[in-house]
N, C-alpha and C positions, 0 to 999 in steps of 0.2 A: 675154426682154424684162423690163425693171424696171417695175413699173408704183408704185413708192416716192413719187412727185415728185406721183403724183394724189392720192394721200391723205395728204400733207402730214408726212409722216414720213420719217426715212432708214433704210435698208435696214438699220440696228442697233437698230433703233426696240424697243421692247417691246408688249405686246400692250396694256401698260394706261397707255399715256400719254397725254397728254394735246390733243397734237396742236396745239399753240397757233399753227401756221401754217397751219391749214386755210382761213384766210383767201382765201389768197393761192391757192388751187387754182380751175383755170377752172372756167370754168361748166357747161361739158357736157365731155364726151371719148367719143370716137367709138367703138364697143365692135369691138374686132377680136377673129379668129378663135379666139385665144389668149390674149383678157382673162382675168382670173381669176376664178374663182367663189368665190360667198359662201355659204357655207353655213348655211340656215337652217332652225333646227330647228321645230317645228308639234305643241303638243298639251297637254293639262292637266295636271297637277302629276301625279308619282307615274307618271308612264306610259313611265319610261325614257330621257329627253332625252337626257338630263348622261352616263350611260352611251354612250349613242350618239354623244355629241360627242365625248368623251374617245378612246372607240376607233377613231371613227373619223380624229382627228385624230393618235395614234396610227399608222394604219397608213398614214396620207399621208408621215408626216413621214420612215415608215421608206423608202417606196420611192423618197424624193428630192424630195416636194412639198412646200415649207416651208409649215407650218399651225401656226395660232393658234387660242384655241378663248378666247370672252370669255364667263363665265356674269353673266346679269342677277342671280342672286338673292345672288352673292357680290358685286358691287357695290354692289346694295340693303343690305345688310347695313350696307357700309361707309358709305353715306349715311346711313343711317338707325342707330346706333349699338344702338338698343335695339327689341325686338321684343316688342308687346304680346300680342298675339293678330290672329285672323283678321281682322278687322277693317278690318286695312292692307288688303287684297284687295277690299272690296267696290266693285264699279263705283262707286258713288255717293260715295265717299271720294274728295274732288276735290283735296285738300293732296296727298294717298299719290297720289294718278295722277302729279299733277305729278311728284314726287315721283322717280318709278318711268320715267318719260315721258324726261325729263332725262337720269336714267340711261343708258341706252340713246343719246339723240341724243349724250350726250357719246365716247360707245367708238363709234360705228360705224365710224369713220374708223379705229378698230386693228380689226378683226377678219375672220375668214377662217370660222371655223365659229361661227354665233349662235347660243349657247346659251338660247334665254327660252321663253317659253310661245307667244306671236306667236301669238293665240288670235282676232285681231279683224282683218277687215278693213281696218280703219281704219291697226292696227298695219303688216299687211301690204304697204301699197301706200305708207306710209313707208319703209319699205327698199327698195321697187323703185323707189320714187322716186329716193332715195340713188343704187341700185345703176347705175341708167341715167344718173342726173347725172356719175358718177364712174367708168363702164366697168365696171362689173361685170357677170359672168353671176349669176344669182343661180338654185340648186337648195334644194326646198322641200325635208325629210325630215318628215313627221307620222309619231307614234304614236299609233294608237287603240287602245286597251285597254278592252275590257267587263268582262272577267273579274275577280269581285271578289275571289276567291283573289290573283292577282296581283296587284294594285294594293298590298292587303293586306301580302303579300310585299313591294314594296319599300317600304311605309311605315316596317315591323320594321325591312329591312336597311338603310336611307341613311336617312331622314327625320328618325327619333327620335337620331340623331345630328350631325343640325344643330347651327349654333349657335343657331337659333332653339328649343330646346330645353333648353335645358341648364337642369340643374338642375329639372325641371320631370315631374311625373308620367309613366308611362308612357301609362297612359289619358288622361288628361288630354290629354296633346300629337297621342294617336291621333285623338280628339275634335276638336281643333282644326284638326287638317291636315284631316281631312275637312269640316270646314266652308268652311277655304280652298279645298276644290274645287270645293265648292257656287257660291263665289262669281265663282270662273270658267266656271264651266258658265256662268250666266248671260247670256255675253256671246260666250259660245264658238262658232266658224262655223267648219265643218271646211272644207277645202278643197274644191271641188265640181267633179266631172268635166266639167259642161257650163259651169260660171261661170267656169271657172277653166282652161278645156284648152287655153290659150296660154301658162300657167305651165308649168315645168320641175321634176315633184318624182316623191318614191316614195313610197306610203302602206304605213304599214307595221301590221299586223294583229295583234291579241294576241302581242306579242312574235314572229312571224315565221312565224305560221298562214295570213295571207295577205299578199300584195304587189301593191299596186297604181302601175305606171309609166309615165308621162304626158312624152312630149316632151325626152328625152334630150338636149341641143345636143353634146357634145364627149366625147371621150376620159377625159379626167376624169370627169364625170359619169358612166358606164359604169363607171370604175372603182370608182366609189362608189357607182353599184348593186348591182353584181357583190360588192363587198364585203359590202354590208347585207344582201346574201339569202345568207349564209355564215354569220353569228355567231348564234347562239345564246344561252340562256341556262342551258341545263342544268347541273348539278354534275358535274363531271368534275375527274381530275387526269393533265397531263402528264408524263412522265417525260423526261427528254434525258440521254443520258451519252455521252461517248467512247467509243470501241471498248478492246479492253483492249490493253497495252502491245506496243506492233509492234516486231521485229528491227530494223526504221529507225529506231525509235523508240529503241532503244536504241545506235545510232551517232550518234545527233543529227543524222539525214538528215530531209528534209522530202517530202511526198510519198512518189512509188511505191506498190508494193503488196504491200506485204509481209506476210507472214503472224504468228502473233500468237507471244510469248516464251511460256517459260514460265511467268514473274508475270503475259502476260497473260491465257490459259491460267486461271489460278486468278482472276481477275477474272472470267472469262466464267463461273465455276462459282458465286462467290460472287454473281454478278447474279443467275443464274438459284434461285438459294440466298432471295435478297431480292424477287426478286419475286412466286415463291409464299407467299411470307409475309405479303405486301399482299394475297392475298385480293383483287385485281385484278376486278369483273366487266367480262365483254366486251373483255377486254385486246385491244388492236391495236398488233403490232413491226412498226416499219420500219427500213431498213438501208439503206445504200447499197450500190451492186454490185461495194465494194472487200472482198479477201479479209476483213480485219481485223473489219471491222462484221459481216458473215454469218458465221465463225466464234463472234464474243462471244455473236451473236445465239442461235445453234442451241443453247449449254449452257440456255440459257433453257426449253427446252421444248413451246415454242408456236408454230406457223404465223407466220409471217415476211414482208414484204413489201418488194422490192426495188425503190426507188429512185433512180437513175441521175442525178437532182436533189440527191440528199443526197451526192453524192461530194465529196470534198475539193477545197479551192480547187488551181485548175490553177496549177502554177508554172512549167509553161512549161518555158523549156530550162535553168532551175534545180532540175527536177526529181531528188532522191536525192542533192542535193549538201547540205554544213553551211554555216550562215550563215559559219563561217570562209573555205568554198571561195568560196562567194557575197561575198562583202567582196573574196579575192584575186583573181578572175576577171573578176567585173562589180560592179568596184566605185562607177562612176557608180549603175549603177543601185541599188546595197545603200544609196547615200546617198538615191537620190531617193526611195525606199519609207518611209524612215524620217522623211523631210519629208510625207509623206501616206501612210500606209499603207493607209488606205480608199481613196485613188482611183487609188493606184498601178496597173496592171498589170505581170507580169510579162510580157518579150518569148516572145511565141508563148504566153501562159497568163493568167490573169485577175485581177482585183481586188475587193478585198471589194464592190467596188459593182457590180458583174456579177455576184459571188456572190446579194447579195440580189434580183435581178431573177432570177436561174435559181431560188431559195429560195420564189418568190413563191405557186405553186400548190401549194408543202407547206403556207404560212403559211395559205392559203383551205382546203384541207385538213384542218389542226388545228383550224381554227374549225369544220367542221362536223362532226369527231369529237366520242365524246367520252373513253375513258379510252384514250392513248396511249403507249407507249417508242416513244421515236427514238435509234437507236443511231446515232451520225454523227461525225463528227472534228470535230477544234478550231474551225479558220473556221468550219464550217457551224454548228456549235453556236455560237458566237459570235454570228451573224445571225439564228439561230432568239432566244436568249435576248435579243437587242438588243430585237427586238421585244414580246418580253412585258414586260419593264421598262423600255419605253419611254428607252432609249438612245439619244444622239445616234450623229451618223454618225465623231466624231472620239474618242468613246467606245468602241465596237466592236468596233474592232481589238484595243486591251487586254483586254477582257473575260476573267475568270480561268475557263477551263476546265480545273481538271486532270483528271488519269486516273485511272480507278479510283474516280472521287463522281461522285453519281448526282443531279441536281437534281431536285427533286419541283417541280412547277408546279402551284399552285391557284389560278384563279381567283375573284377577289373583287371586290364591288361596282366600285370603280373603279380596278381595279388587278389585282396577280400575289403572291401568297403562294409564299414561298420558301424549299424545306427543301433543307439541303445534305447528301448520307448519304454519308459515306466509307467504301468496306466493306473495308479493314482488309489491303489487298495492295499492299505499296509499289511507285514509279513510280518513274521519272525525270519529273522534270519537264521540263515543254515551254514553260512559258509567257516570254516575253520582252518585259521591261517597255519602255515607252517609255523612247526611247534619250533623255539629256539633250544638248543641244548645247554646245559647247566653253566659244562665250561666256558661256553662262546659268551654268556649272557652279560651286556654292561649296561650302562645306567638309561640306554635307551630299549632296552626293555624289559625295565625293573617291573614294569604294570602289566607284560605279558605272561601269562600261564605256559609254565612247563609240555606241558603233554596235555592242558586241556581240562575245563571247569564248566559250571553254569554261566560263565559269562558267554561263551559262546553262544549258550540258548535263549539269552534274554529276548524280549519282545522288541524289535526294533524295526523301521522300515527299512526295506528292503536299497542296497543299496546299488549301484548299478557299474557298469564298467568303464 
């Protein structure tokens, strides 16, 4: 159901517009089983929000929930051009509330996940005002944080690289942000289990020591619990690579399961070669239960775990044939995959968007490891990496995986640190860019193939991201 027409925006709308027909929207709308929720975040400066919002808007978008995520202090910014000091923050600074107050009344109308501090009462029962005027479910997330180690920690990592910083001492701006929390404390009301037990929210505990969960209403909501009591924030890094180069692999067949070539053979020695070399603590391998991935895996050296989630996207009864057979055979369908390749399925086999729903309890998985290799194939790797680099769904399918490079994954403040290692054993390459269409086609991609040839399966080293 579009609920677009209540909040006075069309379904192309952006998150920061400005919604100048909100006029015209009625007065109440009756909240059905499958309204949409708003996501509001709950806590004092420095305690994780913007983290939380980002990722968790992030893992919505990936499993097919369209999510927007509006931060208050990057609009304040934009209101407010220049930033003196603490000052703007105190209750009693009645220009700055306005100010600040404004802010916020003007995005409500775009946003899905509310990024602010939403510290007050007062603030609070404005958006559920909102949320009930215009059909929203509305789910609370608070972080409470005591630990002054961590608080600490993310002043160092996000804070002092504000723009409300710049150029400006390091102590100095430590100084000040603290003072801005002082000034919120002052008026700060956490959410309260008996004031408050007709709300819908999760409290969430020194970064994820403890969880407290209060009146669930839907599916969603669940899944965004189940999500926040998953991520962490420990330092770790992921590994994801391809299995090494498979005898299919080297016909330019898709699928099956075939065991691995001689180059790739020497990939599985050279991983296992590179991964003692990372000095890895607590390493965890996962494989899927195709020969190619448990072979790469075992030169490695280290206890292995099989997967049955990480196997390659199903193709169905295109399975071990070349996109050339697949073009001559079924070739409605070799067109209609390349008009949607994420939502396509193959007949009797799957689509990238079945992929990431089968992908879903590795993606909860990784979030509560923490130093990981996934040794997986192209799709699956694909939808694993969609998700760290926060990838659209029309993005995905292209995603460059070749053979033989090993993607490092490191997790940072609001975001995925990306090292590409190529370890020096040439591939065939597999990857197949999107096809351009007839009429679109000019003189800059006269040498590109339509829907797809033997140039794709030539022998070439493997290229990297």
């Amino acid at each position: 159901m579009n609920y677009s027409w209540r909040l006075g925006f069309s379904p192309g709308c952006g998150a920061t517009c400005q919604c100048a027909c909100a006029s015209s929207i009625p007065a109440s709308v009756p909240q059905f089983t499958n309204s949409p929720t708003m996501i509001v975040l709950v806590g004092l400066p420095a305690r994780g929000k913007t983290y939380i919002s980002k990722k968790l808007t992030r893992y919505l978008n990936w499993i097919g929930v369209p999510t927007k995520v509006f931060n208050v202090g990057q609009y304040r910014r934009e209101a407010v051009r220049s930033y003196s000091n603490f000052e703007f923050f105190r209750p009693d600074n009645e220009e700055a509330m306005k100010i600040r107050n404004a802010t916020i009344s003007q995005h409500l109308f775009c946003t899905q996940v509310f990024d602010a501090t939403n510290t007050t009462r007062e603030r609070r029962e404005v958006i559920l005002s909102f949320a009930k005027e215009y059909g929203y479910k509305v789910f609370f997330v608070e972080s409470i944080c005591d630990d002054p180690e961590i608080i600490a920690e993310n002043i160092k990592q996000v804070k002092l690289s504000s723009p409300d910083y710049v150029n400006c001492d390091k102590d100095e701006a430590v100084a000040d942000f603290l003072k801005r929390i002082e000034c919120y404390k002052v008026t700060y009301v956490p959410l309260d289990d008996d004031c408050d037990r007709n709300l819908s929210y999760i409290k969430i505990f020194n970064v994820g020591s403890r969880y407290l969960v209060n009146r669930v209403q839907d599916h969603i909501q669940s899944r965004i619990v189940y999500y926040l009591m998953n991520i962490h924030v420990t330092p770790r890094t992921i590994y994801l690579c391809r299995h090494g180069e498979s005898d299919l692999n080297l016909l330019g067949r898709i699928g099956g399961d075939s065991g691995l070539s001689s180059r790739g053979n020497k990939f599985a020695a050279a991983l296992g070669k590179y991964i003692r070399s990372q000095c890895i603590p607590d390493l965890k391998i996962w494989t899927s239960h195709m020969k190619r991935t448990i072979q790469t895996a075992e030169a490695v050296g280290v206890p292995y775990e099989q997967w049955k989630a990480l196997n390659e996207i199903d193709a169905g009864v295109c399975e071990e044939m070349t996109y050339e057979e697949i073009q001559e055979h079924y070739p409605e369908e070799f067109a209609l995959r390349d008009q949607d390749k994420y939502r396509y399925r193959y007949p009797k086999g799957e689509s990238y968007e079945d992929l990431v729903h089968r992908l879903e309890p590795v993606i909860m998985e990784l979030e509560r490891q923490e130093n990981v290799l996934v040794v997986c194939h192209q799709a699956v790797m694909r939808c694993l990496l969609a998700y760290f680099l926060d990838k659209s769904a029309d993005e995905l399918p292209y995603l460059k995986c070749p053979l033989h490079t090993v993607l490092k994954l490191t997790p940072v403040a609001y975001g995925c640190k990306v090292e590409s290692v190529f370890l020096n054993v040439e591939a065939v390459n597999t990857h197949r860019d999107r096809p351009v269409c007839e009429h679109t086609r000019t003189d800059t991609h006269r040498d590109r193939p339509v829907l797809g040839s033997p140039v794709f399966w030539s022998a070439a080293t493997s290229t990297t991201l």
